[in-house]
Backbone as XML, in Angstrom:
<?xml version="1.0"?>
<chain id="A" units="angstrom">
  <residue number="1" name="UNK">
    <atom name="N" x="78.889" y="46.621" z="-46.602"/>
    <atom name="CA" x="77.959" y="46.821" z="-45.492"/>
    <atom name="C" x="78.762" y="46.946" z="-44.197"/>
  </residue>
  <residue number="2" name="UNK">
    <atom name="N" x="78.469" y="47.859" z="-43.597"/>
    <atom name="CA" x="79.266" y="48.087" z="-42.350"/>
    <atom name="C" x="78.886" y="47.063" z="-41.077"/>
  </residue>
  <residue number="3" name="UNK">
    <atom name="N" x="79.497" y="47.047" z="-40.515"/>
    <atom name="CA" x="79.544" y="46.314" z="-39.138"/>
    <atom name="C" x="78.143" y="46.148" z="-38.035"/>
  </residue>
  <residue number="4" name="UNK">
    <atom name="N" x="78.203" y="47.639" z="-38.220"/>
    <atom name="CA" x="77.130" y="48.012" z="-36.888"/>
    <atom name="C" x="75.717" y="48.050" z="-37.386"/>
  </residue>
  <residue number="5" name="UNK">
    <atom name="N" x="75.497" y="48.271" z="-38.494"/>
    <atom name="CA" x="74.161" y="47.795" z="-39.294"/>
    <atom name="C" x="73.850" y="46.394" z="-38.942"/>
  </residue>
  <residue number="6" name="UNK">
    <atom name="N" x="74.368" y="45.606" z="-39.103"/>
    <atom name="CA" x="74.132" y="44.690" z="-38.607"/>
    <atom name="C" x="74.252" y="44.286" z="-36.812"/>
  </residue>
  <residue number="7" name="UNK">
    <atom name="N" x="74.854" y="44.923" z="-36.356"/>
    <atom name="CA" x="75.102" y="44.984" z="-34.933"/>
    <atom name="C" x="73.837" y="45.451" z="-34.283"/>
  </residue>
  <residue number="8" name="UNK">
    <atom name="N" x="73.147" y="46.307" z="-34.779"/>
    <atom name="CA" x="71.942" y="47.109" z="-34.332"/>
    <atom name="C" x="70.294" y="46.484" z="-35.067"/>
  </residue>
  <residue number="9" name="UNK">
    <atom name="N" x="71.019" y="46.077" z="-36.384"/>
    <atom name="CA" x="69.116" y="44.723" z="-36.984"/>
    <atom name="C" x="69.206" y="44.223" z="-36.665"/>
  </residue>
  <residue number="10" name="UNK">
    <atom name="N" x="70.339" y="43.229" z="-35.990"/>
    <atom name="CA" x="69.740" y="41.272" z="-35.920"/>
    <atom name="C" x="68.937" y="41.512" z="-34.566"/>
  </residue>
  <residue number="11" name="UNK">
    <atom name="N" x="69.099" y="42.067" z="-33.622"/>
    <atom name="CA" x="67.914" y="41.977" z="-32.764"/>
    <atom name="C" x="66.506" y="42.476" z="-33.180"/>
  </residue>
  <residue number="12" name="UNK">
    <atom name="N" x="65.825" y="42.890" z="-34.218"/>
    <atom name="CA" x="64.854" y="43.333" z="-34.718"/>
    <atom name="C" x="64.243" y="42.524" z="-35.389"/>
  </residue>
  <residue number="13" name="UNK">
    <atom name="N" x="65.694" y="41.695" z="-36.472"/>
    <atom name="CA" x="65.164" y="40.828" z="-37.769"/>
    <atom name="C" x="64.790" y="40.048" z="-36.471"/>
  </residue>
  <residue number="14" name="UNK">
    <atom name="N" x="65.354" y="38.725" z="-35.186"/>
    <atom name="CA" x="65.089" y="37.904" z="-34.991"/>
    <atom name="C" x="64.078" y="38.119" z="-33.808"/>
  </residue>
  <residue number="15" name="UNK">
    <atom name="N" x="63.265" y="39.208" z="-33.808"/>
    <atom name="CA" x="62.086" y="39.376" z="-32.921"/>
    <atom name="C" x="60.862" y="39.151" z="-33.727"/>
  </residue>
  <residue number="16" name="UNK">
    <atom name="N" x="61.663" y="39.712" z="-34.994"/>
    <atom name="CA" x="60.269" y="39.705" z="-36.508"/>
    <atom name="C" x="60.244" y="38.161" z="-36.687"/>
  </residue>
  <residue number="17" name="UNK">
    <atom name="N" x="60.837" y="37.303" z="-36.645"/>
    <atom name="CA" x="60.599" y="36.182" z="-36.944"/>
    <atom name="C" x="60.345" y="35.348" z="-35.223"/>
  </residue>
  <residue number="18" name="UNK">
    <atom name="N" x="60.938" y="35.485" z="-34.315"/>
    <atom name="CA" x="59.955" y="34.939" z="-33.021"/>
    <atom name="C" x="58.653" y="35.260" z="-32.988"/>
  </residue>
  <residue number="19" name="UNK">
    <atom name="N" x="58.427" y="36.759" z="-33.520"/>
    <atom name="CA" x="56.851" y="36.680" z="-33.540"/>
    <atom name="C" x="55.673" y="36.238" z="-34.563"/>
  </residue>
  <residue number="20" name="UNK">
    <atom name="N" x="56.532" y="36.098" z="-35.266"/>
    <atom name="CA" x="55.699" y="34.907" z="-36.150"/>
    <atom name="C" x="55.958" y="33.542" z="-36.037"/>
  </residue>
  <residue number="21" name="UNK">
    <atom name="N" x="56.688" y="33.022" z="-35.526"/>
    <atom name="CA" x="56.682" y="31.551" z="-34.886"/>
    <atom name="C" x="55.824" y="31.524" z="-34.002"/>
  </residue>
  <residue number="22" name="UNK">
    <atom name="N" x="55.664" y="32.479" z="-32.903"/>
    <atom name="CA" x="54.287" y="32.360" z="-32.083"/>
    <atom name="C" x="52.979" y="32.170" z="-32.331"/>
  </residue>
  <residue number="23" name="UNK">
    <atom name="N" x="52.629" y="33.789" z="-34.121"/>
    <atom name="CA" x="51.775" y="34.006" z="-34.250"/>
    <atom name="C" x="51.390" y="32.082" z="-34.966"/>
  </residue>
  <residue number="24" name="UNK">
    <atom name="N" x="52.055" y="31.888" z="-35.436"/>
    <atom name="CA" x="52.161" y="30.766" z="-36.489"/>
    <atom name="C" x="51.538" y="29.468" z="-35.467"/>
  </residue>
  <residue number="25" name="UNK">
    <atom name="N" x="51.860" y="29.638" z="-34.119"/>
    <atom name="CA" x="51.858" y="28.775" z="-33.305"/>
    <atom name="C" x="50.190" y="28.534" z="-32.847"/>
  </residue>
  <residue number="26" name="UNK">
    <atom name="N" x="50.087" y="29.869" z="-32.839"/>
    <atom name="CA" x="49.046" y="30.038" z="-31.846"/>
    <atom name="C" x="47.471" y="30.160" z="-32.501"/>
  </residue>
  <residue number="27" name="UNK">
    <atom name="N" x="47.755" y="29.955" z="-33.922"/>
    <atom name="CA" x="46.893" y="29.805" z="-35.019"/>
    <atom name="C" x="46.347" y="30.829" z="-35.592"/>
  </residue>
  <residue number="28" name="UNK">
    <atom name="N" x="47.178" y="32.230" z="-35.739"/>
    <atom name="CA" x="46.568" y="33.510" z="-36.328"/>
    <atom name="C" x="46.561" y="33.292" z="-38.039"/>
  </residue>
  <residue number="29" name="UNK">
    <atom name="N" x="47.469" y="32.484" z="-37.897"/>
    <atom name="CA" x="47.322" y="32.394" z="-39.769"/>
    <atom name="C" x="46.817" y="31.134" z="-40.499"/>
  </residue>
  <residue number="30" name="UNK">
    <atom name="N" x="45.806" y="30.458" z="-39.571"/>
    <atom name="CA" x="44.984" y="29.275" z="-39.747"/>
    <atom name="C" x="43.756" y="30.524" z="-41.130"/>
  </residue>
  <residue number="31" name="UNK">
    <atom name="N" x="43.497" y="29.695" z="-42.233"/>
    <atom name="CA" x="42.899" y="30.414" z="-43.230"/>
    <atom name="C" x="41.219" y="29.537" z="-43.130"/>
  </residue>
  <residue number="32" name="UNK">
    <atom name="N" x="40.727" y="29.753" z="-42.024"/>
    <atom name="CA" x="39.140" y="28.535" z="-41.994"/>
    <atom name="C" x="38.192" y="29.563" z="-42.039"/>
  </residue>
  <residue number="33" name="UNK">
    <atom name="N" x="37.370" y="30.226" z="-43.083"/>
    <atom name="CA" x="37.054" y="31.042" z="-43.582"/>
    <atom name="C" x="35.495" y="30.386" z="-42.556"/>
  </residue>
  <residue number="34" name="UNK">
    <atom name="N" x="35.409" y="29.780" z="-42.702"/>
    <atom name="CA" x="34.101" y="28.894" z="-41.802"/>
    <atom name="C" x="34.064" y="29.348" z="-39.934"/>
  </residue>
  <residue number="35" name="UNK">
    <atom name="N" x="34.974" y="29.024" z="-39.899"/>
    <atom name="CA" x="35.157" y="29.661" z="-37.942"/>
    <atom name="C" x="34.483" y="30.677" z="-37.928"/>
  </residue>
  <residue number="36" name="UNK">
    <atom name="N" x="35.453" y="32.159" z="-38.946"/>
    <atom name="CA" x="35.390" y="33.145" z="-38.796"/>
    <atom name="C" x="34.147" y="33.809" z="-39.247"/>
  </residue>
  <residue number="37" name="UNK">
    <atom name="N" x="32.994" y="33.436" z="-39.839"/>
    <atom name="CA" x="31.961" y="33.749" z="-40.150"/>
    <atom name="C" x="31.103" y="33.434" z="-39.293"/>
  </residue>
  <residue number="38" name="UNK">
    <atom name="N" x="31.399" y="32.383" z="-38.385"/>
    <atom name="CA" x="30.379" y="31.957" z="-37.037"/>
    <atom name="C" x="30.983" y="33.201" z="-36.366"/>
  </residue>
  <residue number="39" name="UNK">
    <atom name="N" x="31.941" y="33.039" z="-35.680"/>
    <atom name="CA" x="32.448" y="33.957" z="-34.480"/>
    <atom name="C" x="32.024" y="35.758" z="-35.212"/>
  </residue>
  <residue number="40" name="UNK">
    <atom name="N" x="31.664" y="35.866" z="-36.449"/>
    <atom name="CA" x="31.282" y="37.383" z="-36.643"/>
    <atom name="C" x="30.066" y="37.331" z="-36.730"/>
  </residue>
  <residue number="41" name="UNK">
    <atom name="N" x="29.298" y="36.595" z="-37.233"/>
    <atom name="CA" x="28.051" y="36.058" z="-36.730"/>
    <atom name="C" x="27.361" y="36.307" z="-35.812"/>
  </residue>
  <residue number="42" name="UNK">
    <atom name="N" x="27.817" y="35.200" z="-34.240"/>
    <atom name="CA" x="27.838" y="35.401" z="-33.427"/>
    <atom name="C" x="27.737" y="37.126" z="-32.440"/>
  </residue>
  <residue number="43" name="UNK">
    <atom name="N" x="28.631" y="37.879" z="-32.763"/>
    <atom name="CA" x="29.204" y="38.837" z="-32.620"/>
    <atom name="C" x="28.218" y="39.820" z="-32.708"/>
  </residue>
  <residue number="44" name="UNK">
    <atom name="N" x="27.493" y="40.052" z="-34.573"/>
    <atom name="CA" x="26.679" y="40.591" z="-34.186"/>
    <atom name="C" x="25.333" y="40.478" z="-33.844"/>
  </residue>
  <residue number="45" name="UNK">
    <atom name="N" x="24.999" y="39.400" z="-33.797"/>
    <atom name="CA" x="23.853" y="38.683" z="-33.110"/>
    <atom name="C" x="23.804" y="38.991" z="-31.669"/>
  </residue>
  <residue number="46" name="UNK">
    <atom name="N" x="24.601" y="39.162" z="-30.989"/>
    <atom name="CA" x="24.842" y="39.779" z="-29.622"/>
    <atom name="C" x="24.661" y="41.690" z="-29.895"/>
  </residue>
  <residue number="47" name="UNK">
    <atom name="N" x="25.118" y="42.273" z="-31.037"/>
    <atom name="CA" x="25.417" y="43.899" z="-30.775"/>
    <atom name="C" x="23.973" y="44.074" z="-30.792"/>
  </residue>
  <residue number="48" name="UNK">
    <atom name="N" x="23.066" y="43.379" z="-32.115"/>
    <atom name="CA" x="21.571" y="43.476" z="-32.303"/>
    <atom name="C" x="20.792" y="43.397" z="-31.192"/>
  </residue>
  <residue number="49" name="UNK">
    <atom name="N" x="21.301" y="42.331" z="-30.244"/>
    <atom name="CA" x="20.716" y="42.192" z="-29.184"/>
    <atom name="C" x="20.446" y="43.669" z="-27.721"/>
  </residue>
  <residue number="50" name="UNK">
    <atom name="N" x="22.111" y="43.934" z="-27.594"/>
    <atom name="CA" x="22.179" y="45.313" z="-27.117"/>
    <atom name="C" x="21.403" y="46.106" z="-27.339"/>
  </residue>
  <residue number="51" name="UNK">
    <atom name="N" x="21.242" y="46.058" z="-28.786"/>
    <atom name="CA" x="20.795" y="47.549" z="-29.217"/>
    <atom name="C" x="18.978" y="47.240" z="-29.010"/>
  </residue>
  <residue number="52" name="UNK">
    <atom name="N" x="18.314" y="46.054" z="-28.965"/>
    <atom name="CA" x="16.801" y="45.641" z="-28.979"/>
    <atom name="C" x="16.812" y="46.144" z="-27.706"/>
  </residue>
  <residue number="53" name="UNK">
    <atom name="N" x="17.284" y="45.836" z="-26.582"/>
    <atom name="CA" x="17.730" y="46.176" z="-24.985"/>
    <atom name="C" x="17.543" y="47.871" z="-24.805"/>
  </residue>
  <residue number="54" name="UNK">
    <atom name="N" x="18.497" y="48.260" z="-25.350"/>
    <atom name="CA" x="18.571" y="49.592" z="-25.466"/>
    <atom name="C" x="17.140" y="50.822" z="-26.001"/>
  </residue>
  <residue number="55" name="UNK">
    <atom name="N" x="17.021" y="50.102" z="-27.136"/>
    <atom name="CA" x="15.270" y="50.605" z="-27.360"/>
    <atom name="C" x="14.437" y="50.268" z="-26.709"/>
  </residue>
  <residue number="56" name="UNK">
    <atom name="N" x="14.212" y="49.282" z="-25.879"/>
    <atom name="CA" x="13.543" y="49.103" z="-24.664"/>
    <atom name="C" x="13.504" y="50.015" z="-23.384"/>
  </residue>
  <residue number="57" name="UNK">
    <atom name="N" x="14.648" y="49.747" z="-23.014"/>
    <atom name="CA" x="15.069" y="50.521" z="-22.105"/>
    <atom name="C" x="14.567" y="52.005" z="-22.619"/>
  </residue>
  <residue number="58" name="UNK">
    <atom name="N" x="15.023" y="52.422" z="-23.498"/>
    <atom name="CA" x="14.602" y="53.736" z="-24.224"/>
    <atom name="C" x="13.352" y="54.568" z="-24.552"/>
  </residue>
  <residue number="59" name="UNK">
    <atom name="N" x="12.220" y="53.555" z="-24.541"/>
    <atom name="CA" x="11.618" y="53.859" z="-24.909"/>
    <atom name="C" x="10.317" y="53.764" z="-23.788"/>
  </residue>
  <residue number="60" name="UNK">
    <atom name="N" x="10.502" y="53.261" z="-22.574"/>
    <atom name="CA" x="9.685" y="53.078" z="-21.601"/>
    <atom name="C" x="10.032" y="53.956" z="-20.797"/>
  </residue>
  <residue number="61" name="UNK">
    <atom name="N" x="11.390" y="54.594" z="-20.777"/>
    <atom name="CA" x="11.827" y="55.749" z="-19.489"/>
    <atom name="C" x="11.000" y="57.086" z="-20.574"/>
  </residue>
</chain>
């Protein structure tokens, strides 16, 4: 393996792994299958809402 192969990855390999110490940090790979069904939930319980708004709006102009 030549020199500069390595001269030119290790700044790549050790960005790939700072950013998963962050992601790791910051709880992207927390697996709570429970959160994430409220917060999409949530989510579209609000778009439904828009869109009830919208046929309103829609339908009186």
């Amino acid at each position: 393996m030549d020199i500069r192969f390595l001269i030119v990855g290790t700044p790549f390999v050790i960005a790939f792994f700072y950013t998963l110490f962050w992601l790791r940090k910051w709880g992207a790979f927390n697996l709570s299958n429970d959160n994430l069904s409220k917060k999409m939930s949530q989510k579209n319980e609000s778009i439904n809402q828009n869109y009830i708004l919208e046929n309103i709006f829609l339908t009186k102009n």
